[in-house]
C-alpha positions in Angstrom: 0.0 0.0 0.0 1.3 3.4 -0.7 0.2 6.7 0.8 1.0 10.2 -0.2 0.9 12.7 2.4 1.2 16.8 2.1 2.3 18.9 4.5 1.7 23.1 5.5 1.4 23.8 8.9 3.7 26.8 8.2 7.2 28.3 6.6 7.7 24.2 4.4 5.4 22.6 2.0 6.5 19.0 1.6 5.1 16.2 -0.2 5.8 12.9 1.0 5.1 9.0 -0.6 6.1 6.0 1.6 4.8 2.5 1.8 3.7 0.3 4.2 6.8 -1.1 5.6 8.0 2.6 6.4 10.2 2.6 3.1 10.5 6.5 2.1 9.7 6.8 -1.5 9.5 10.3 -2.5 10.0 13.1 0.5 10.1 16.7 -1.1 10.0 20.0 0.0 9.5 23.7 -0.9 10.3 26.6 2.2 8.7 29.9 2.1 11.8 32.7 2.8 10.2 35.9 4.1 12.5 39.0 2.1 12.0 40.3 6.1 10.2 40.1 8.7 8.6 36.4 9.8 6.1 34.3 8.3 2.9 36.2 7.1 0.4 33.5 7.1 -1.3 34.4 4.3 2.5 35.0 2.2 3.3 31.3 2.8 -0.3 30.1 2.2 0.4 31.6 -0.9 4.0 30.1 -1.7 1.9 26.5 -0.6 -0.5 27.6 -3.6 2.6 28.1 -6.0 4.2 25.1 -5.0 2.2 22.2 -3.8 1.1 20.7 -7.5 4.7 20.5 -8.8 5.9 19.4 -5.7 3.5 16.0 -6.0 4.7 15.4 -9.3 8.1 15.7 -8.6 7.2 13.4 -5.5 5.4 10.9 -7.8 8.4 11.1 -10.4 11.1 10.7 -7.3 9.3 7.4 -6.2 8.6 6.2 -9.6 5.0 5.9 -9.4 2.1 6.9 -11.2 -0.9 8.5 -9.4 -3.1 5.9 -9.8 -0.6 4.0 -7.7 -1.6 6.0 -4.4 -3.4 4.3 -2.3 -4.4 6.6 0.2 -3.8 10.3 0.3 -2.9 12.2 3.8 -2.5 15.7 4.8 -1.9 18.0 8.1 -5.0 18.8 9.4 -3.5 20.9 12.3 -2.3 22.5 14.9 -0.6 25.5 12.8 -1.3 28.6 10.5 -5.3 28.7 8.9 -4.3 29.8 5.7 -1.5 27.3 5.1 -3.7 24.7 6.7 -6.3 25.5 4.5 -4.2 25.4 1.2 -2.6 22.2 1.6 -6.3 20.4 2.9 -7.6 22.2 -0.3 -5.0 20.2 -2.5 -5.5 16.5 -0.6 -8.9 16.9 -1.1 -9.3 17.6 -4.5 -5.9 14.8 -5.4 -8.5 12.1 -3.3 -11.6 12.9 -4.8 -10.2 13.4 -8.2 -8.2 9.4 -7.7 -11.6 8.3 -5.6 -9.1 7.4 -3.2 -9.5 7.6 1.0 -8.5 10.7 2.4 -6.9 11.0 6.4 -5.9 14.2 8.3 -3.5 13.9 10.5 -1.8 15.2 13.6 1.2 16.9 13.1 2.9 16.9 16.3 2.1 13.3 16.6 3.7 12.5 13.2 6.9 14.0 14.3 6.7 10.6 16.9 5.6 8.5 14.5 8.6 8.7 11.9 11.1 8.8 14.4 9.6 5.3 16.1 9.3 4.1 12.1 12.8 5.4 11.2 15.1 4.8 14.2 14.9 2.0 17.3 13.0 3.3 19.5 9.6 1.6 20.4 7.9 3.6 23.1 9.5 6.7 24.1 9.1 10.1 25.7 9.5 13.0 22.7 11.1 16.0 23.2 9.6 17.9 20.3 10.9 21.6 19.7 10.0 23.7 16.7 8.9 27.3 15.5 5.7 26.4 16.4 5.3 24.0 19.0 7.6 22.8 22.0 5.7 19.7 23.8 7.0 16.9 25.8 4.7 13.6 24.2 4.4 10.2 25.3 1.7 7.4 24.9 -0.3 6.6 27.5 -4.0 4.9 28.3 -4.9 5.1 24.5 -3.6 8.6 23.6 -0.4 10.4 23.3 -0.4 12.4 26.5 1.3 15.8 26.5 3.5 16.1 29.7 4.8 19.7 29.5 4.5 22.2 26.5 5.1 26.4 26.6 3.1 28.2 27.9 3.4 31.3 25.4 5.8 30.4 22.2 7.3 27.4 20.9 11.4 27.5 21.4 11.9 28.1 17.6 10.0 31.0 17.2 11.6 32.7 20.2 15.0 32.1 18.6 13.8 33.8 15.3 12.0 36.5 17.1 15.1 37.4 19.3 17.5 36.7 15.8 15.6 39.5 14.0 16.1 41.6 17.2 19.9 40.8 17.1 20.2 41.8 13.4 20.8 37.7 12.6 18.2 37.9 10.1 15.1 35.2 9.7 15.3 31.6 10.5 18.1 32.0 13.2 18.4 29.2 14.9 21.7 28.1 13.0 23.2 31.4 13.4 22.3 31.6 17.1 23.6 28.3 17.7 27.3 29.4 15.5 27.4 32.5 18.1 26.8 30.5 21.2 29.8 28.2 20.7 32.1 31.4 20.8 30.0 32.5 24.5 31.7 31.6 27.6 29.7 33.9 30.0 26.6 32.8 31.5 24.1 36.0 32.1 21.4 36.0 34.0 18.1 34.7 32.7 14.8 33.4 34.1 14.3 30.4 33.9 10.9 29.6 33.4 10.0 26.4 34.1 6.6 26.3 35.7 5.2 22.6 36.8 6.1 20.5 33.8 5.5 23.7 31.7 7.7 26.4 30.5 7.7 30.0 28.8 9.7 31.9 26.7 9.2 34.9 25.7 10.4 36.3 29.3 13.9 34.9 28.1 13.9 37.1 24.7 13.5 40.2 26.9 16.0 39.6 29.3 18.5 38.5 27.0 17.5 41.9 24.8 18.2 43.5 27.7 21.6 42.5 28.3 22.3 43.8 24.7 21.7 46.8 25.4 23.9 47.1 28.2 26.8 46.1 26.0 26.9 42.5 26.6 28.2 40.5 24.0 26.5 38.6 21.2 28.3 35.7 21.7 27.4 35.4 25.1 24.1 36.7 25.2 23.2 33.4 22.4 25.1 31.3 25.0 23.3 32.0 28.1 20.1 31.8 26.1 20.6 28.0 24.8 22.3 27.0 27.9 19.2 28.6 30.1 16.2 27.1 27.1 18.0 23.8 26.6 18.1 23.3 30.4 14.4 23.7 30.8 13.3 21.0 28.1 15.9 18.7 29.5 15.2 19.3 33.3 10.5 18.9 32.0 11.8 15.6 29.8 13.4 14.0 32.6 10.8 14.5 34.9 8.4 12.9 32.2 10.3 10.3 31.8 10.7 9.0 35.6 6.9 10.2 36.0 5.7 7.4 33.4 9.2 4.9 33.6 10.1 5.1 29.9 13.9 4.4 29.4 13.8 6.4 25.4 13.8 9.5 24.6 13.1 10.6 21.2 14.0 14.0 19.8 12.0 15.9 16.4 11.1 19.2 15.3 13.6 21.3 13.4 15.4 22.8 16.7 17.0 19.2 17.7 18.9 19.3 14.9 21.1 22.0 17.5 23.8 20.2 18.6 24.3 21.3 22.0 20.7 20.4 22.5 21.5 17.1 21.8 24.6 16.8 24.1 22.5 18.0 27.2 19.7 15.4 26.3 22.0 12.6 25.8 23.9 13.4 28.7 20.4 13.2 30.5 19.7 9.9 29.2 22.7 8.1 29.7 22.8 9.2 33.3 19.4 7.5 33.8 20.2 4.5 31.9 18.1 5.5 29.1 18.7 5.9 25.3 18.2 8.8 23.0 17.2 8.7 19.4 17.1 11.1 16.7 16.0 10.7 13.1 18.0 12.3 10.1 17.9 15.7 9.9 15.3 15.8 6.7 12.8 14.0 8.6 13.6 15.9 12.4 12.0 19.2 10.2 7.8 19.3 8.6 7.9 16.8 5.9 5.5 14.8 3.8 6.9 11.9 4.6 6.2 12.1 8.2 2.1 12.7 7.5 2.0 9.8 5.1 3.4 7.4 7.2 1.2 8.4 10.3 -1.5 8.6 7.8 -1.3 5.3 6.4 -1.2 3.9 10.3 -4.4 5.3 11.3 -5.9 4.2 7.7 -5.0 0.7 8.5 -6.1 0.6 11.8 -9.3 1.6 10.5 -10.2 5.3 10.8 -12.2 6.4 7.8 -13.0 10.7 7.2 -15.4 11.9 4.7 -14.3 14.8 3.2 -16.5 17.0 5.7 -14.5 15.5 8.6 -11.1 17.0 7.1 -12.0 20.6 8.2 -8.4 21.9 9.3 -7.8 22.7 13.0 -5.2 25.5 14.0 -5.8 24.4 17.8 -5.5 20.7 17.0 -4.6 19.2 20.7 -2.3 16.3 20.7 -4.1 14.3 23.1 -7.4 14.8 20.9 -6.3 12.3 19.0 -7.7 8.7 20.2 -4.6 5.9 19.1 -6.3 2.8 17.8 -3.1 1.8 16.0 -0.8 1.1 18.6 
């Protein structure tokens, strides 16, 4: 069976085909770059537009398929942006009705899990997922994925690009934050904003604009912020983990790709006899891939949608989602 799946939950329209035995087939991607400025929803709904119908048939071509060859096609219903929600559910629909194949919407932040259990060996873990969007600490539980800590304002990613444009690092600076950082070697002072199992943000950015204009250094200042952020999700991950006894931890979203995020999670793990895992880098940021394969799971275990049940959701709650395929 083979399932193509199309993501837009913001900045990357992908366009994904894999089979049932988790083999990758075809996993493209097209990512809107704002001239300034961040994402206008509405801009990269419109970039979707321009890019989503060449990016199946590239995806079809890639896996050497025809489109009569899909099986069942998949898209992200949610959480994320309306507009670019609304593009890409536009474009599954009218690919499934016009095949008269099934049509499934899936969970983004859930399909981050899935391809990482499908594409590295971990089984059942806790996931550390941190992206622009979304920062959530995930892990099954009673028939659902359960989330154990998330932020409380803004996801980690879009702090980092917020406080990058601030900085003069320009859009998407994560990577550039994370250059800076390894030339830091003073640790300012920053709140740190853990609150239960859940943690904020934005508090952060301020303080650490703050510091900048009192001279610090940049260097430092992206230092003390990844040191101070990175600690939080490690210290909420941890506690997940001993609160449910998993011994994996999984990492996705496009801000694990930072490397000395990794090293303080792996360092966690190890100390508490546990193992970390982290998929390749293409499938750790939104992909197709990711909704086909968590798309074709929930087909085969049975859930159906009409076309009136694939109404996006910008708001769409992890835990919503009732698991009948695990």
């Amino acid at each position: 069976m083979i399932c193509l799946g199309i993501e837009g939950t913001a900045h990357t329209c992908g366009v994904g085909i894999v089979d049932d035995q988790a083999n990758i087939l075809a996993n493209e991607l097209d990512m809107y770059r704002p001239e300034k400025g961040g994402i206008h929803p509405r801009e990269a709904a419109n970039h979707h537009s321009d890019v989503v119908v060449s990016l199946i048939r590239k995806a079809t071509e890639t896996a050497g398929i025809g489109f009569r060859d899909v099986d069942v096609v998949c898209f992200s219903q949610g959480p994320g942006l309306g507009p670019c929600l609304r593009t890409v559910a536009t474009a599954a629909r009218a690919l499934a009705i016009s095949l008269d194949r099934p049509i499934v919407g899936v969970n983004h932040c859930i399909s981050h899990l899935e391809i990482g259990v499908a594409k590295t060996a971990s089984s059942d873990p806790v996931l550390l997922y941190a992206s622009g969007g979304n920062t959530q600490v995930i892990s099954f539980n009673n028939g659902r994925y359960r989330i154990f800590g998330e932020t409380l304002d803004i996801g980690i990613g879009n702090m980092f690009d917020k406080l990058g444009r601030e900085l003069g690092l320009g859009y998407y600076a994560g990577p550039k934050i994370e250059k800076l950082a390894a030339g830091g070697d003073k640790l300012l002072d920053l709140p740190y904003s853990v609150k239960g199992m859940d943690m904020a943000f934005s508090g952060i950015m301020t303080a650490a604009l703050a510091h900048r204009t009192r001279g610090e250094r940049l260097e430092d200042i992206c230092f003390s912020v990844q040191e101070t952020c990175f600690a939080m999700l490690t210290e909420v991950t941890e506690r997940a983990m001993a609160h449910i006894e998993k011994k994996e931890v999984l990492l996705g979203g496009g801000v694990v790709q930072n490397k000395r995020l990794r090293a303080m999670v792996a360092d966690m793990a190890h100390d508490r006899g546990a193992e970390m895992f982290v998929p390749e880098p293409r499938l750790c940021i939104d992909n197709g891939a990711m909704i086909a394969w968590t798309g074709l799971l929930m087909h085969n275990a049975g859930v159906r949608m009409t076309v009136e049940d694939t109404k996006v959701d910008q708001r769409f709650r992890t835990d919503e989602v009732v698991v009948t395929w695990r």
